[in-house]
N, C-alpha and C positions, 0 to 999 in steps of 0.2 A: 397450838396448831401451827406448822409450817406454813408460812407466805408461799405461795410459788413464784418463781423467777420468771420471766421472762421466754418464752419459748421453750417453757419446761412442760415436758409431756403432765397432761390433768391424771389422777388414777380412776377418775370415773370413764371418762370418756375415751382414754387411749388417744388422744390426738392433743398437738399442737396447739399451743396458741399464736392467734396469727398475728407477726406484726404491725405496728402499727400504721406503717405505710410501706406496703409490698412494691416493686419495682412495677407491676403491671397496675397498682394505683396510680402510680406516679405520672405513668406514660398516659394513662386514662385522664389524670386532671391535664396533663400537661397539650393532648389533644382535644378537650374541653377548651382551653386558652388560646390554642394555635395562633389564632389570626391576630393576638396582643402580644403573643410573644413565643413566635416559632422555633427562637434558639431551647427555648425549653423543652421543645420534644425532641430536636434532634438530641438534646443533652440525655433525658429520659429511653431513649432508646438506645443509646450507646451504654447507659449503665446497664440496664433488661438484657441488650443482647451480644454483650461484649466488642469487645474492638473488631473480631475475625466477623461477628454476625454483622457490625455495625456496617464493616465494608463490603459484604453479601448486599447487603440491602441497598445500597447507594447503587451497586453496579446493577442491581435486579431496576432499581429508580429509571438509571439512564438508561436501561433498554427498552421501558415503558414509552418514556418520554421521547422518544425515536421518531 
């Protein structure tokens, strides 16, 4: 019997396996931590939502912060 790889469709199920730590876990432990160490969410949301979303969000921040 074949091992399945990693992120290799199941044949039962027809879906993915999920890995082991999704970009939206990340940013979820790393907001969990915030106040011991905030650089890790900004770092966790910049990898989730790219450079273009990273600096969406900053300019969306500072007009909050107004």
């Amino acid at each position: 019997m074949k091992k399945r790889e990693s992120g290799e469709r199941s044949a039962d199920s027809g879906e993915r396996e999920e890995p082991a730590a999704t970009p939206v876990r990340n940013v979820t432990r790393a907001l969990k931590k915030f106040d011991a160490e905030p650089n890790a969410l900004a770092l966790a949301l910049r990898d989730h939502l790219g450079e273009a979303g990273a600096k969406t969000l900053v300019s969306a921040l500072r007009r909050v912060l107004k």
